[in-house]
C-alpha positions in Angstrom: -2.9 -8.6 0.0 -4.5 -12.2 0.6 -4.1 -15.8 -0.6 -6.4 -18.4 -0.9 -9.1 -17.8 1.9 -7.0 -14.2 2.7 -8.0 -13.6 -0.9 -11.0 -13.6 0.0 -10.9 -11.4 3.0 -9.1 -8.9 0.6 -12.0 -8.9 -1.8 -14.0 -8.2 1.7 -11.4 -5.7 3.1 -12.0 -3.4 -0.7 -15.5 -3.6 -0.2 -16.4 -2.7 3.5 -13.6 -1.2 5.2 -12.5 2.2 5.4 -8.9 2.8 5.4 -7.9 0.7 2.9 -6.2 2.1 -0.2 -6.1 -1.1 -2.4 -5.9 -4.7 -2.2 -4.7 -7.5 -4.2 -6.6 -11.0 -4.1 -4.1 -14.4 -5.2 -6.5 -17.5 -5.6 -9.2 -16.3 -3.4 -11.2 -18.8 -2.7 -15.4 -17.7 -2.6 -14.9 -14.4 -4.0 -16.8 -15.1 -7.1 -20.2 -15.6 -4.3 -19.7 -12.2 -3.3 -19.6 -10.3 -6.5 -23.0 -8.5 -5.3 -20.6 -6.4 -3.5 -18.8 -3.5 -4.4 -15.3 -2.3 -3.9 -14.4 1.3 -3.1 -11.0 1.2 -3.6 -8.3 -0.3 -6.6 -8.1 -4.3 -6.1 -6.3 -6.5 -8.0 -7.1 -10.5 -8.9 -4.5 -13.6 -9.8 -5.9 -16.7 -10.5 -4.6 -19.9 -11.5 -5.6 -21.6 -14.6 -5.2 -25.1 -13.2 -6.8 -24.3 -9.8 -8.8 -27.1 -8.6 -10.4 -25.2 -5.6 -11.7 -22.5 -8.3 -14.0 -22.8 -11.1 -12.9 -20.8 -14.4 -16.5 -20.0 -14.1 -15.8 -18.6 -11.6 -13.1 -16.3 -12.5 -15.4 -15.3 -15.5 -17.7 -14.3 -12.7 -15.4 -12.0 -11.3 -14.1 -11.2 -14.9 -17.4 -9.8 -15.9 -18.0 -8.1 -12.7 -15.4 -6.5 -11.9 -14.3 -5.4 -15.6 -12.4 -2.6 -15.0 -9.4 -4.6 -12.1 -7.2 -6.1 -13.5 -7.2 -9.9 -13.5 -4.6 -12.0 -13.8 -4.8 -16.6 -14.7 -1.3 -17.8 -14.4 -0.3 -21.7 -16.2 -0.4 -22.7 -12.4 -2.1 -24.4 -9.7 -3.3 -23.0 -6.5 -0.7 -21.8 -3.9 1.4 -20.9 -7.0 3.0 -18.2 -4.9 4.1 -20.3 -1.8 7.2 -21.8 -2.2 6.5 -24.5 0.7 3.8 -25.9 -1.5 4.7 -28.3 -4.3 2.6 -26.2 -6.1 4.9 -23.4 -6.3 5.7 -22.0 -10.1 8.2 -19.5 -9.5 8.3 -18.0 -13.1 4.3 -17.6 -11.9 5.0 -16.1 -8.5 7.8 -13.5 -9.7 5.5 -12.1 -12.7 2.2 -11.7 -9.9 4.5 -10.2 -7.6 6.0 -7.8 -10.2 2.6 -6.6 -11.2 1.8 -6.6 -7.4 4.7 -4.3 -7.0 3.1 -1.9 -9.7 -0.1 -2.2 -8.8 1.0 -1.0 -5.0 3.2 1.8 -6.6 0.6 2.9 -8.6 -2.0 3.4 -5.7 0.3 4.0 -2.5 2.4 5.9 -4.0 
């Protein structure tokens, strides 16, 4: 699991490493750039709807992409799920962690 730029580094993780079993990408910043990639495992997107860092273009980008992850845009901004950022929208950060918490379950068993 990554935020922002770790989002990112998720995205990366799902596409060229072995060992990983899943991932799950909040807000990840550039990820849309590297759609020419491919993941080989499960991954996971939430975005935020009010994200000023990323482009709902973007997230259509990954949307069409990557059709069959699910994807996630939350009435937010970005950081929604760090509650040291003003940002934070808890009733946003309990539902992406409760469909983390599936998604995890579902794939790691």
């Amino acid at each position: 699991v990554g935020y922002c730029f770790g989002g990112l580094l998720a995205w990366l993780a799902a596409c060229q490493l072995q060992k990983v079993a899943c991932a799950v990408s909040y807000y990840g910043g550039g990820v849309a750039s590297e759609m020419s990639q491919t993941p080989s495992v499960p991954i996971m997107f939430h975005f935020a709807a009010e994200d000023a860092h990323i482009s709902m273009d973007d997230v259509a980008v990954v949307e069409k992409a990557q059709p069959d992850a699910p994807l996630f845009l939350y009435e937010a901004d970005h950081g929604f799920n760090c509650n040291h950022r003003a940002s934070y929208n808890e009733p946003a950060a309990v539902l992406a962690l409760s469909r983390t918490h599936e998604f995890f379950n579902a794939h790691l068993g």
